[in-house]
Backbone bond lengths (Angstrom), bond angles and torsions (degrees), N, CA, C in turn:
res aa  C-N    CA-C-N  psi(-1)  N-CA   C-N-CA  omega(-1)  CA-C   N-CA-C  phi
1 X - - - 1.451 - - 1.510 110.38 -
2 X 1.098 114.58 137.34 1.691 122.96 -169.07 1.638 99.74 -104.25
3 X 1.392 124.78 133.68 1.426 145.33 -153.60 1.998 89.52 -60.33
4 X 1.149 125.82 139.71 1.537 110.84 156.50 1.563 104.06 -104.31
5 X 1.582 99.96 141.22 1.125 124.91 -176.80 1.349 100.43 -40.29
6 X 1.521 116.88 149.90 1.377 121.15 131.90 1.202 147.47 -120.58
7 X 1.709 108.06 175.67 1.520 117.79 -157.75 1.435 112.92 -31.34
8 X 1.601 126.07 -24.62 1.230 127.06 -152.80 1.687 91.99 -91.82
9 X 1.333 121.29 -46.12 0.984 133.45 -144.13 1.405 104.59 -90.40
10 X 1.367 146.26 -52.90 1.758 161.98 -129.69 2.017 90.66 -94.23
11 X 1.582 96.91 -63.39 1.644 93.23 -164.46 1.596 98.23 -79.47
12 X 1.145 141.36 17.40 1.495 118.58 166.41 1.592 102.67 -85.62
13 X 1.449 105.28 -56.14 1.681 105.31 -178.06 1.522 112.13 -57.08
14 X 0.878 119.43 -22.03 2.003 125.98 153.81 1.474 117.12 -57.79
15 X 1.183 99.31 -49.30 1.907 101.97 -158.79 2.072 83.00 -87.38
16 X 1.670 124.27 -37.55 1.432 81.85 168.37 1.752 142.79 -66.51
17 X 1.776 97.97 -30.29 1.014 108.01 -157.52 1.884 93.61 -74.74
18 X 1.493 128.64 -19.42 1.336 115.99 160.21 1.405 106.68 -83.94
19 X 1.691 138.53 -0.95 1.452 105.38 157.13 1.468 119.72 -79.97
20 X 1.603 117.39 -23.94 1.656 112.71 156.88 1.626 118.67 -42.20
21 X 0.899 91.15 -49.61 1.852 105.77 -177.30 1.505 91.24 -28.12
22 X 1.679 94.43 -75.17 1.122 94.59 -153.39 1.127 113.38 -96.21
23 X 1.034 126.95 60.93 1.737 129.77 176.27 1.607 69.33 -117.63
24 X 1.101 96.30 -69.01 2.114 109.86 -161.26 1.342 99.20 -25.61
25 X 1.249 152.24 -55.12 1.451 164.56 -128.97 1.049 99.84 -111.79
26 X 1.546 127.08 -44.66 0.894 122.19 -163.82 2.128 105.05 -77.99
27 X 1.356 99.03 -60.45 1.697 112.71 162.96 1.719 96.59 -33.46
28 X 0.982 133.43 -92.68 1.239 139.42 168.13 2.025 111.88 11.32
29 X 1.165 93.46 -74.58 1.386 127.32 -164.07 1.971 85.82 -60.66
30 X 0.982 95.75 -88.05 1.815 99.39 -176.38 1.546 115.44 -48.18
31 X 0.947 134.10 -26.39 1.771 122.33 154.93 1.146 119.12 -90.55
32 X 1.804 112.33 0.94 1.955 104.14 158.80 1.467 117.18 -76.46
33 X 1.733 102.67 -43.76 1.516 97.86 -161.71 1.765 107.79 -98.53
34 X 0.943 84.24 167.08 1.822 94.94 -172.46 1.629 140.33 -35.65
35 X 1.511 83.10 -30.11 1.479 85.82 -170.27 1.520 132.19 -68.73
36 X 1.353 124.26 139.59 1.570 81.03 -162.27 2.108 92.44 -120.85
37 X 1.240 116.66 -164.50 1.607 130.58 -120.35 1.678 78.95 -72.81
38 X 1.839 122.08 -35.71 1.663 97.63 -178.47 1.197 113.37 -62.19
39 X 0.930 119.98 -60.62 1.661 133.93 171.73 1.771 91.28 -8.47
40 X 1.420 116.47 -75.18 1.826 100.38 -165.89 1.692 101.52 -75.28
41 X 1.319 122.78 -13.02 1.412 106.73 178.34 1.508 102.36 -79.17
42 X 1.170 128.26 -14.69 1.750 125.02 162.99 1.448 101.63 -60.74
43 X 1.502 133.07 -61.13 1.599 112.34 -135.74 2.074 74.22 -108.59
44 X 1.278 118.59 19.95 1.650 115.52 150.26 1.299 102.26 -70.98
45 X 1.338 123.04 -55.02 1.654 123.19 -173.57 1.588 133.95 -80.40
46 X 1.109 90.49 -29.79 1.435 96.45 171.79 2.019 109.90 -162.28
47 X 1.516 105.84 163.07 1.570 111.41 -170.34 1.816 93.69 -78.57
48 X 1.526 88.26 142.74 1.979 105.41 168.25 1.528 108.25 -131.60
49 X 1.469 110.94 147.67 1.489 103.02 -172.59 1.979 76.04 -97.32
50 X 1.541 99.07 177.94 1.387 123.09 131.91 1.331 125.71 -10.66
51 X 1.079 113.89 -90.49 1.387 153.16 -165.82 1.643 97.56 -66.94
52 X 0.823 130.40 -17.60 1.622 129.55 -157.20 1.829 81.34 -123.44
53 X 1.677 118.53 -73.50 1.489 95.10 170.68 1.299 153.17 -23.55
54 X 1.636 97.54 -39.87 1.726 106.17 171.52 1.034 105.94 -71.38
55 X 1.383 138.30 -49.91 1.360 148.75 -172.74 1.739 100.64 -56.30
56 X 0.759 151.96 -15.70 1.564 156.63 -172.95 1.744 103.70 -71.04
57 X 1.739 115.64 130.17 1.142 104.08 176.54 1.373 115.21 -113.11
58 X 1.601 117.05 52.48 1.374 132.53 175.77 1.564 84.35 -136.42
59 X 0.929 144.87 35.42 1.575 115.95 -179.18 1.646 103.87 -85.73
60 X 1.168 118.55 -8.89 1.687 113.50 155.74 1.683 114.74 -40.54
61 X 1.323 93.04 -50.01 1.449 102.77 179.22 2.069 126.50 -62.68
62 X 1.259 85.16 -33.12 1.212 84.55 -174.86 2.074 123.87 -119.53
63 X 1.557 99.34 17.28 1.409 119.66 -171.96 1.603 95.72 -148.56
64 X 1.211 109.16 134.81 1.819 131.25 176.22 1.622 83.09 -90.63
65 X 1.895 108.39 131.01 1.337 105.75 -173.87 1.159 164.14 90.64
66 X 1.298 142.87 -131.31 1.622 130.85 170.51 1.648 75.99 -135.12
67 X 1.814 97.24 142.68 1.367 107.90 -178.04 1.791 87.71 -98.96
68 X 1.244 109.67 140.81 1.492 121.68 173.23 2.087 108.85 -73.63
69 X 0.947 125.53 -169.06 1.736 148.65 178.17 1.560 77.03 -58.04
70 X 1.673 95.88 164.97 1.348 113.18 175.35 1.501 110.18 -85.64
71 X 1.301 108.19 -4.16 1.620 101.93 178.06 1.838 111.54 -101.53
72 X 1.451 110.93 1.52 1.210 96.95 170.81 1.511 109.90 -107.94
73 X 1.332 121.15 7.41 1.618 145.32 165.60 1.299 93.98 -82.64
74 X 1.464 139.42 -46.79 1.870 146.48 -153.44 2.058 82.07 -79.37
75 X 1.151 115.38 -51.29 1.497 130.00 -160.16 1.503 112.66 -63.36
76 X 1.762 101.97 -32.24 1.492 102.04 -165.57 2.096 96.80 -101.99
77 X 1.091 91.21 -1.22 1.823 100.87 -167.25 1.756 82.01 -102.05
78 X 1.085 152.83 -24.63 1.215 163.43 158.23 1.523 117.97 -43.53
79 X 1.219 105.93 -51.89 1.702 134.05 173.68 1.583 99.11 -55.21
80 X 1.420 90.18 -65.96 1.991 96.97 -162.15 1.403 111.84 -58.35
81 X 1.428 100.40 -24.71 1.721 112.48 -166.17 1.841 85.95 -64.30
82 X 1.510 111.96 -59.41 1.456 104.41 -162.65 1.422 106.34 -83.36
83 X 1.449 125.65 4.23 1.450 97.12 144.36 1.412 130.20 -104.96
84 X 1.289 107.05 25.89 1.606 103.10 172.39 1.759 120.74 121.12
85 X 1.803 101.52 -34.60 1.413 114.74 -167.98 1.720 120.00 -85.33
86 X 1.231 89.76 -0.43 1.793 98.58 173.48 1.293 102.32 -139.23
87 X 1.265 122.49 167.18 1.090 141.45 144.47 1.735 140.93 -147.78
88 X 1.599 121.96 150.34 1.354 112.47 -155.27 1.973 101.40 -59.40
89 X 1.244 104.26 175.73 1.268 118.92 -172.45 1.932 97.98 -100.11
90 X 1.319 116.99 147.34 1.630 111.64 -164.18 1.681 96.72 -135.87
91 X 1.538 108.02 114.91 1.525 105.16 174.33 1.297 99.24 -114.95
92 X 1.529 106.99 -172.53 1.685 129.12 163.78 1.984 99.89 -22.84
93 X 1.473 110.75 -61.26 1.132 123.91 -158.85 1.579 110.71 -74.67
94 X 1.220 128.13 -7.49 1.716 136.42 -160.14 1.233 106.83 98.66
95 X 1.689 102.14 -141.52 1.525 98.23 -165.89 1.541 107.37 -85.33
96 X 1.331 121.99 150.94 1.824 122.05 161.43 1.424 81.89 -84.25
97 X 1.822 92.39 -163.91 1.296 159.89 -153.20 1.677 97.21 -95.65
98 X 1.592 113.58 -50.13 1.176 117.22 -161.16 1.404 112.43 -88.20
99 X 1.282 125.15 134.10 0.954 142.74 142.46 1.697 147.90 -54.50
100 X 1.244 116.56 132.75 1.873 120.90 -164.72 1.496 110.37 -144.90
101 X 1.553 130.97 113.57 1.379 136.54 161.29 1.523 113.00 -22.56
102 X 1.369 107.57 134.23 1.563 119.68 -167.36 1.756 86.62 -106.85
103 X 1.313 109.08 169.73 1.653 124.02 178.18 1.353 104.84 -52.46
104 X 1.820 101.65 -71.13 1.688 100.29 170.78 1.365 131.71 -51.11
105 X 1.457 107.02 3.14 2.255 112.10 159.88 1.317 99.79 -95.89
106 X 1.419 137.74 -38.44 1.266 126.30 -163.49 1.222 96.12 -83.36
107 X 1.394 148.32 -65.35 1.515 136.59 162.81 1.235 116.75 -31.80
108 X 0.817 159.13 -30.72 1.885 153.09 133.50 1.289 134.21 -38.13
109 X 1.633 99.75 -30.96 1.014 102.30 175.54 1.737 123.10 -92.73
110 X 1.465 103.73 -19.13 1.547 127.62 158.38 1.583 100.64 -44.11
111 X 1.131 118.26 -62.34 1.235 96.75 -152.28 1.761 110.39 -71.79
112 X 1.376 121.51 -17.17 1.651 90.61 172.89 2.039 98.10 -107.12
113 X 1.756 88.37 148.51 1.789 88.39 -166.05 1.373 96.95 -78.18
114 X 1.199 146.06 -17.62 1.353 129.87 -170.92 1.794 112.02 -125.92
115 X 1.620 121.57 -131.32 1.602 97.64 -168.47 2.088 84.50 -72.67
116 X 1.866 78.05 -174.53 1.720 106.49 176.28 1.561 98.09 -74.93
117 X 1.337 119.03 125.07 2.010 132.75 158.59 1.470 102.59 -44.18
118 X 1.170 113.91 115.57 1.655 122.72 173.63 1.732 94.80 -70.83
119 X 1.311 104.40 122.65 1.522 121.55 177.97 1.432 111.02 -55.46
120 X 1.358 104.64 149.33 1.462 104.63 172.83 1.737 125.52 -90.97
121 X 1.035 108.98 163.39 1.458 116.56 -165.95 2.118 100.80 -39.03
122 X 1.095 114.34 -38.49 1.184 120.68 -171.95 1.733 108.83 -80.41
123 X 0.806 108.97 -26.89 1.493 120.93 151.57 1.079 151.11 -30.90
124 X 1.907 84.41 -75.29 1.512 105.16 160.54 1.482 117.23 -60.18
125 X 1.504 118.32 -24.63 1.355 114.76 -148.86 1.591 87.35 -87.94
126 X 1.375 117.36 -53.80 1.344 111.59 174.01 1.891 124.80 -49.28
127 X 1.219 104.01 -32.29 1.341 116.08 153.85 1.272 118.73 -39.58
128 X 1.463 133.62 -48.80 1.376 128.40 -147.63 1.221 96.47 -102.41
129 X 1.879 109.82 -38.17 1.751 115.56 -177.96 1.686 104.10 -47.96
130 X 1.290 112.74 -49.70 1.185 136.77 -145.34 1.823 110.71 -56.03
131 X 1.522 101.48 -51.21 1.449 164.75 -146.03 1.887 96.52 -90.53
132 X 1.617 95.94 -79.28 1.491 110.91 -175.74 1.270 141.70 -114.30
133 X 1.470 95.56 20.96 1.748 116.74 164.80 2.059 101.11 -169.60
134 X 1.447 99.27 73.96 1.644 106.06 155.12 0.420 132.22 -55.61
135 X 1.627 128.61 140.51 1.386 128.09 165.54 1.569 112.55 -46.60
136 X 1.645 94.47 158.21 1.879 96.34 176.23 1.169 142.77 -149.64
């Protein structure tokens, strides 16, 4: 008879191999989409809605590109939230609109010293699988 695992032992090698997961997805995700490294050193310092981002007249600075409607900025800040790298902003009232870097964005973002590596084509693609047809 071969020992069965225990409780202590089975869900750690689980809960790491889904925190790889999701580091992977998460890394993934932030050198697909546009924004680039000021952009998270902004919502490091303080909360930004949507709506207030587009309106910004540096967003050269802080978006690779033409920034789309504020709802496809609300859509891609939506993403990061559920993988970990954003999170909503919390007043008196619950959650706003605005958005603020979670621990697991500032540890990601540590690891490269200068901007974010624009992902490679294989990347992206896993990006989009990842993104726009989940597992289920």
């Amino acid at each position: 008879m071969h020992p069965q695992p225990t409780n202590d032992t089975a869900p750690q090698g689980d809960a790491e191999e889904r925190d790889q997961r999701s580091w992977k997805r998460a890394e993934r995700a932030v050198c697909s989409l546009s924004y680039r490294r000021t952009f998270y050193g902004l919502v490091s310092d303080q909360a930004i809605s949507s709506a207030d981002f587009c309106q910004r007249t540096d967003l050269d600075r802080l978006f690779r590109g033409r920034v789309a409607a504020p709802d496809s900025v609300e859509n891609d800040w939506i993403w990061l939230i559920r993988l970990g790298v954003l999170r909503r902003e919390v007043d008196g009232q619950g959650l706003t609109e605005r958005v603020r870097l979670t621990p697991m964005g500032r540890q990601l973002l540590a690891t490269w010293p200068a901007e974010i590596p624009t992902a490679t084509p294989l990347q992206r693609l896993q990006h989009w699988v990842s993104r726009y047809r989940p597992r289920r």
